[in-house]
N, C-alpha and C positions, 0 to 999 in steps of 0.2 A: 493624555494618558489613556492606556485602555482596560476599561473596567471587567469586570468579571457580569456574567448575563443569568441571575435568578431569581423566577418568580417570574418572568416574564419582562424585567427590569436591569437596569445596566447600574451596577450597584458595588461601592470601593471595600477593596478588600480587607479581611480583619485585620492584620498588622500595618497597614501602612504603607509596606515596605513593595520596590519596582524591579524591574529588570529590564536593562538596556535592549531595544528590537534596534540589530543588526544590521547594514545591509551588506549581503556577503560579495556583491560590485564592487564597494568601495571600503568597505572593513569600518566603516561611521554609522555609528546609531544615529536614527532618525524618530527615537520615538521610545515610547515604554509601555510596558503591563504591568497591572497589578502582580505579587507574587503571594499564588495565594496557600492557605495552608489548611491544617485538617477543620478547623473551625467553617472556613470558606464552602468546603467541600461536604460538612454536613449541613449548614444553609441550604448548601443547592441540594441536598438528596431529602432534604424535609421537604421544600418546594413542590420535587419530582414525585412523594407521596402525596402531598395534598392533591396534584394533578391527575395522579391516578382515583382518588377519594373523589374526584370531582367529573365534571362534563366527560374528559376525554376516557376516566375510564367505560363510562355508559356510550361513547360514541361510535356510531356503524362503521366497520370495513371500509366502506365506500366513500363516508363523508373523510376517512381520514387519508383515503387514495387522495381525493379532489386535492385536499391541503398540498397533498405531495405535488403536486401537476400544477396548483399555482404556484408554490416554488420554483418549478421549473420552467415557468414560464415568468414571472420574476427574474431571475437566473438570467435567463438568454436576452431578457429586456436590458438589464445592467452588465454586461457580458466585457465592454471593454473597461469600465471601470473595475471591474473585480478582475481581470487579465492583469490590469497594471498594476492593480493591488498585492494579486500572487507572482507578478513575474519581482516586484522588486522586494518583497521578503522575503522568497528562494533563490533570485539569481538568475532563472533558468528566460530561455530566450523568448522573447514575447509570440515567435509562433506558439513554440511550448503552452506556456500558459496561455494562450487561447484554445488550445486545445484541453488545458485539462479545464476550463469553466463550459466548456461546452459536455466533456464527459461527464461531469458532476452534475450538470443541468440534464443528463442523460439517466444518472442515475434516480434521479426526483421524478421523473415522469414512471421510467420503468417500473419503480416501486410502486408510484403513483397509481397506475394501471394495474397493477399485481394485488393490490394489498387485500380486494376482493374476491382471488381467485384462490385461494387455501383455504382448500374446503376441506370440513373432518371424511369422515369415514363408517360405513355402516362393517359393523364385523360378522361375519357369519358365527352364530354358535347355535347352542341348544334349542327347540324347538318351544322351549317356553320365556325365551328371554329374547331381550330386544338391548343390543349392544353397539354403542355408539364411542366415536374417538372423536376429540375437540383438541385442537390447537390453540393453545390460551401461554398470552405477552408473560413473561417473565416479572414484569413489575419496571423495578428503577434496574436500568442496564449499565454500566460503565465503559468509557470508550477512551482509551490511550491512543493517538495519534503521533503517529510519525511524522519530520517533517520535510521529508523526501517531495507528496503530494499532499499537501494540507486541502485542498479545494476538493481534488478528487476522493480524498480518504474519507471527509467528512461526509461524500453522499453515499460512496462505498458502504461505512458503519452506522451512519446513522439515522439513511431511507428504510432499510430493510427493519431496524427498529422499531421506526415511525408507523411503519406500515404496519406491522405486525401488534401494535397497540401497548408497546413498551414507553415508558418516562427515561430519558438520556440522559445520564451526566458527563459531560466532554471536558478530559483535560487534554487540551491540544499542547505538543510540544514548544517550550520557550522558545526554540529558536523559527518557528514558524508557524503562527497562529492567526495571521490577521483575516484570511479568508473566512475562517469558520467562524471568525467570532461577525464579519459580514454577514456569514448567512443568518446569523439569530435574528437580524433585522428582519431580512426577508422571509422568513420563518414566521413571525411576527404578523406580519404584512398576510401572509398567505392564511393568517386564520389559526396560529397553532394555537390553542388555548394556553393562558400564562402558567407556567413552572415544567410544562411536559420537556420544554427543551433547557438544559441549565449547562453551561462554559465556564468552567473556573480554569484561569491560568496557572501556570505556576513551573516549578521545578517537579522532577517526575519524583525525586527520594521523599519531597514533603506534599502536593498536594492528589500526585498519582498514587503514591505510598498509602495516604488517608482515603482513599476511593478505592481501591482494590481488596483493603481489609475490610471496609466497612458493612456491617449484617444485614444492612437491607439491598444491598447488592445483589441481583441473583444472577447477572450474567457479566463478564469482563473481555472485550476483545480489545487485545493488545496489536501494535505490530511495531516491531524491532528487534532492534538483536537478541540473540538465543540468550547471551548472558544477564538480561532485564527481562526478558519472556520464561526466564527460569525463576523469577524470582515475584513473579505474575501471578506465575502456576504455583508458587509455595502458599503464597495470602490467599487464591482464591480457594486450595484444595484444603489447609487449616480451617476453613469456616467449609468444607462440601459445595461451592458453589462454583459454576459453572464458567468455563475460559475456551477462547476462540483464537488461538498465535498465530500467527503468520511474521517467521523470522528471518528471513532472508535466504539466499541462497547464493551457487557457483553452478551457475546453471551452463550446459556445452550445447558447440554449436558441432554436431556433427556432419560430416562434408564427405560423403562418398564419391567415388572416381566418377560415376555416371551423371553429377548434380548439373542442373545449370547454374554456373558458376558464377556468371555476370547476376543472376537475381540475388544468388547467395551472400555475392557480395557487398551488396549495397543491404541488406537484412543487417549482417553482421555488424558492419561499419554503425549504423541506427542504433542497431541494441545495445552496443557500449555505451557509444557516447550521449546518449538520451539523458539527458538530466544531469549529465556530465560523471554518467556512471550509475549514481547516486538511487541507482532501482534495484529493491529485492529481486526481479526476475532479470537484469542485467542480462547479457548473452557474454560472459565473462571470461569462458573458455572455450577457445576454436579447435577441434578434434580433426585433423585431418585425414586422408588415408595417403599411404605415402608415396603412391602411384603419379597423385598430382599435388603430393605437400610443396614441393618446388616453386611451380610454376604459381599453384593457387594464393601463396602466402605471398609472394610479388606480388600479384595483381592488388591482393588483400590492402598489403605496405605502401604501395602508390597512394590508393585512394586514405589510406590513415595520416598518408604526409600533407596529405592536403587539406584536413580538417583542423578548423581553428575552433578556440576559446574566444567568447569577449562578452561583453556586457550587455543585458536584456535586451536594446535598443537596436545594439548592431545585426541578432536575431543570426547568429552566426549554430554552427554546429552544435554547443554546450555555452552554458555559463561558469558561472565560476564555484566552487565547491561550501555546503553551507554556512560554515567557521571556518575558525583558526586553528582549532582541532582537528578539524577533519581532511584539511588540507594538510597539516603534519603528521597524519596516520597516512595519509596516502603517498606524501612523500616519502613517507619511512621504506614502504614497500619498496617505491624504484632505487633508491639508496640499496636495499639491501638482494636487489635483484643484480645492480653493477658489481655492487661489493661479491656477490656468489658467482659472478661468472655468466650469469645466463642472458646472451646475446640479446642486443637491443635492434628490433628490426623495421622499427618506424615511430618517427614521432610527432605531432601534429603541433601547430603552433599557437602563441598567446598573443591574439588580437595587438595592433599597434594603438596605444592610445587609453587602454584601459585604466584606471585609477588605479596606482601602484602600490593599493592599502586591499584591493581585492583578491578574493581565495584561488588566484587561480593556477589549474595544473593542466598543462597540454595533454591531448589524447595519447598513448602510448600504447605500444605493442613490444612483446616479448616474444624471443620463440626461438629454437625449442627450448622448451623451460621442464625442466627436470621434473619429473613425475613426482616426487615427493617434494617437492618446492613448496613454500608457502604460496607463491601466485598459482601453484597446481590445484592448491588444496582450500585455501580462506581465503572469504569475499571482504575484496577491497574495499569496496562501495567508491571507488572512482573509477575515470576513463582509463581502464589498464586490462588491455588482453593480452590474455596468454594463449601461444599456440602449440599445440602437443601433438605430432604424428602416430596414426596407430597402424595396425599391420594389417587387421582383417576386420572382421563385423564382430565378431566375437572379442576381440581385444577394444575395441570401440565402448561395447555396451560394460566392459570394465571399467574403462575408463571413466565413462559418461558416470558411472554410482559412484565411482570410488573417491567421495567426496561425502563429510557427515552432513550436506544440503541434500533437499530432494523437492525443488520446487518449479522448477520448469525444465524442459529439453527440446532444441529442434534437431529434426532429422532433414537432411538435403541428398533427398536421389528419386531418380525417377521411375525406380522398382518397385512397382506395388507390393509387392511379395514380404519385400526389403522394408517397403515403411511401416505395414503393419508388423511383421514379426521384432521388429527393433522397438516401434512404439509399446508394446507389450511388457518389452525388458527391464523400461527405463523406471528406475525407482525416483518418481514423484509425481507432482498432483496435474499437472499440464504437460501437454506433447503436442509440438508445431510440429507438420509435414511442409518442406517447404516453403515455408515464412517465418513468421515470429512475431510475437503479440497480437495479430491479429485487431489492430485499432483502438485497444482498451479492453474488448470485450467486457462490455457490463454485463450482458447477458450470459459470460462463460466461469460454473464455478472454477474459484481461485481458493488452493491454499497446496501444504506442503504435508513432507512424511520426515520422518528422520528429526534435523534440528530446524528442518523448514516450519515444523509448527505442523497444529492440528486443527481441524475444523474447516469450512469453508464458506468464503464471503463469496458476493457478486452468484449473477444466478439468479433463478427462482428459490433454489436449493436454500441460499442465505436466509429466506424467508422463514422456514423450518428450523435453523439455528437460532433463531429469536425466539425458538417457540418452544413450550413444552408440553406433552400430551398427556392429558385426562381420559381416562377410560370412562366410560358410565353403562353399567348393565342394570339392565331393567328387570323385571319379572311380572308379566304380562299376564300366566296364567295359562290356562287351556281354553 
C-alpha cells in the first residue's frame, strides 16, 4: 500500500480507509493508496510550516538550486524504473513515458540552475531614499495535479516552488500518483530538508477540498477542468489567496494553401494522439482552407487509419484512456457524432492482443463537423479530430477563438507576413509557427485566457508566480 509522505516520512493515513490503483491496460488494480482526508492534509501543511520555521527557511538560493540538480540527476540515474513506473499507472506507451521522466528530470535541473538567478530590483525615486524590491516564497504552496502527466506535472509545479524557497503540499490525482510520490524519495535523497515537501493522496472533493481552503495556503495551482478549476478559484478567492489554472483547451491546427503539407501532417497526427488525446494542449481541431481541404484531409485520413492503440509494451501510437469513465465520455462523443450525421473520415485501430478489460478507443477523425458541433466546440480529452474547412484568413482566425478555450494554436504556412499577422489574432497563451509543442518546452511559459485558466507555469516566468513582491524604501538622508 502506498502511504501518504509528511515530515519527511511515509506515514498511514488518518482513516484507514484505500483506494484501488488501476491499471488502465488491463482495467485490474494492482495496488492501493492511502485515501487521505482534511486531517491528513493539515499533518502535512503543520510539517510544511515547521520547515519553513526551520533550516530550509534560512537556506540560500543556491544551496536550494543544488537540491534541484541532485534530483535531477537522481532522476536520470533511475530513469527506466520510474518510466515503467509512469508508463503502467497512465497507460501511455513506454517511449511516452521515457520521455516525460526525462522532461521532468529537465524540469529539476532548469529550476535547479534558475533558482539563483531572481534577483530583486533597485527602484529609481526620490533623491533621499533608497528603494529596493525582493521576491520572497509565498510560504506552504498547494499543488492539485492532473493525471494526464503525473511525472512531468510534478516537476512542472513543484521545481519552480522548490526553487523559489516555498514548502509544498501535493495532492496528486487517485487515478495517477505513483510517480510523485517516487520522487519524495528521491527528493529525500537529494537533501530536501524533512516536511518542505508533503503528498497526501486522496480524492480531490475530500483531501484537495481540505488544502485549497486551508489559511496557511498562500498559493494553489490547479490543472483540470474548468468546472474543478472554478471551484479552486471559489476556496482560494474566499480566503484572498492566491491561484494559478490551467484548464484545458480545443486548441486548432490551422492549415493554409501554401503549408508544407507532408510536415503538417505528421505534427497533426502526434498532437492527437499523444497520450491518446489525453492533453490540455491536444491539437484537437484541424482548420483547413478549402483550396486544399480535399486533397490535405486524405492525405491527413491515410496516415489516421494507420495509427494503432495498445498496451505500454507494444509502445504503439497511444495507449489506452485513464478509466472507465473517461473512456465512456469519449465514447459518448463518437456515438453522438454518428447519431448527428457528421461524417466519419478515418479511424485507426485497437492493437490485436490487448487485455480485454483495458480503456481502449482507436484514433478518430471527423470532418466536416458542423461549426457548432460539440466536437467543434468542447475538448474531448481523447483521440478524436475534428476537421472544419474555412474560406480565407479572416474566417480561419474566427474560427481558431471561437471556442470558450484559449490555450494553444499552431499556424501552417510559409508567409511570414501571414504568420505573424495570424499569431497576433489568436486568443491564447501559446502560438506554434509550423510545428507544435515544440518538445515539452520547459523553458517556454505555458498557461491559458478564457476557460484555459490564468497564470503561467514552465519558464523562468513560473519562478515569479511563486513569488511575491516586498517593496522596502529606505530613507538615507542628504
Amino acid at each position: 500500500m502506498k502511504q501518504h509522505f509528511i515530515g519527511g516520512r511515509w506515514v498511514d493515513g488518518d482513516s484507514g480507509q484505500t483506494l484501488a490503483v488501476i491499471d488502465p491496460s488491463t482495467g485490474e488494480a494492482f495496488d492501493t493508496l492511502s485515501r487521505g482526508n482534511a486531517r491528513d492534509v493539515e499533518r502535512a501543511i503543520a510539517a510544511a510550516c515547521a520547515a519553513l520555521d526551520g533550516p530550509w527557511g534560512r537556506m540560500t538560493a543556491t544551496e536550494r538550486g543544488r537540491i534541484l540538480q541532485r534530483m535531477s540527476a537522481l532522476t536520470l540515474a533511475r530513469a527506466e524504473e520510474l518510466s515503467k513506473l509512469e508508463a503502467r499507472d497512465t497507460g501511455k506507451p513506454m517511449s511516452q513515458a521515457r520521455n516525460d521522466i526525462q522532461v521532468a528530470a529537465r524540469y529539476f535541473e532548469y529550476y535547479g540552475t534558475a533558482a539563483d538567478k531572481l534577483h530583486g530590483e533597485v527602484v529609481p525615486y526620490l533623491e533621499d531614499f533608497q528603494v529596493v524590491m525582493l521576491h520572497e516564497p509565498y510560504g506552504v504552496t498547494g499543488h492539485i495535479l492532473p493525471w494526464n502527466y503525473p511525472a512531468q506535472m510534478f516537476g512542472r509545479s513543484i521545481a519552480p516552488a522548490l526553487a523559489t524557497g516555498n514548502a509544498p503540499v501535493l495532492k496528486p490525482s487517485e487515478d495517477a500518483c505513483l510517480t510523485p510520490l517516487a520522487f519524495c524519495d528521491i527528493a529525500a535523497e537529494a537533501g530536501l530538508p524533512e516536511g518542505v515537501l508533503n503528498v497526501v493522496t486522496g480524492l480531490g472533493e475530500e483531501a484537495g477540498a481540505a488544502l485549497t481552503a486551508h489559511p496557511e495556503v498562500r498559493l494553489v495551482t490547479f490543472t483540470g477542468s474548468p468546472e474543478v478549476g472554478a471551484i479552486v478559484q471559489q476556496a482560494t478567492g474566499k480566503r484572498v489567496a492566491k491561484c494559478v489554472l490551467e484548464l484545458g483547451g480545443k486548441s486548432p491546427q490551422i492549415v493554409f494553401e501554401d503549408a508544407d503539407l507532408e510536415r503538417a501532417t505528421t505534427f497533426i497526427l502526434k498532437a492527437i494522439t499523444q497520450n491518446a488525446g489525453q492533453t490540455c494542449s491536444a491539437g484537437s481541431r484541424l482548420l483547413v482552407h478549402k483550396s486544399i481541404h480535399d486533397r490535405f484531409v486524405q492525405q491527413v485520413a491515410a496516415r489516421f487509419e494507420q495509427s494503432v492503440a495498445g498496451t505500454p509494451e507494444m509502445d504503439r501510437d497511444c495507449g489506452p484512456l485513464i478509466n472507465a469513465a473517461q473512456k465512456a465520455r469519449v465514447e459518448g462523443f463518437l456515438r453522438e457524432a454518428r447519431e448527428t450525421g457528421v461524417p466519419l473520415l478515418a479511424q485507426g485501430k485497437v492493437a490485436a492482443g490487448v487485455p480485454p478489460g483495458g480503456y481502449y478507443v482507436p484514433p478518430t477523425m471527423f470532418g466536416p463537423v458542423p461549426r457548432g458541433h460539440r466536437l467543434a466546440c468542447e475538448e474531448v480529452f481523447g483521440p478524436v479530430l475534428s476537421v472544419i474547412p474555412f474560406e480565407d484568413e479572416d474566417d480561419a482566425v474566427r474560427l481558431a477563438n471561437a471556442t470558450d478555450y484559449g490555450l494553444i494554436a499552431a499556424i501552417w504556412t510559409r508567409d511570414g507576413a501571414r504568420q505573424i499577422r495570424v499569431a497576433k489574432r489568436m486568443q491564447c497563451g501559446q502560438v506554434y509557427v509550423n510545428c507544435y509543442g515544440a518538445g515539452g518546452g520547459v523553458e517556454l511559459p505555458f498557461g491559458g485566457v478564457k476557460r484555459s485558466g490564468h497564470g503561467r507555469e514552465k519558464g523562468f516566468i513560473a519562478l515569479q508566480e511563486f513569488c511575491t513582491i516586498k517593496t522596502i524604501v529606505q530613507y538615507h538622508g542628504k
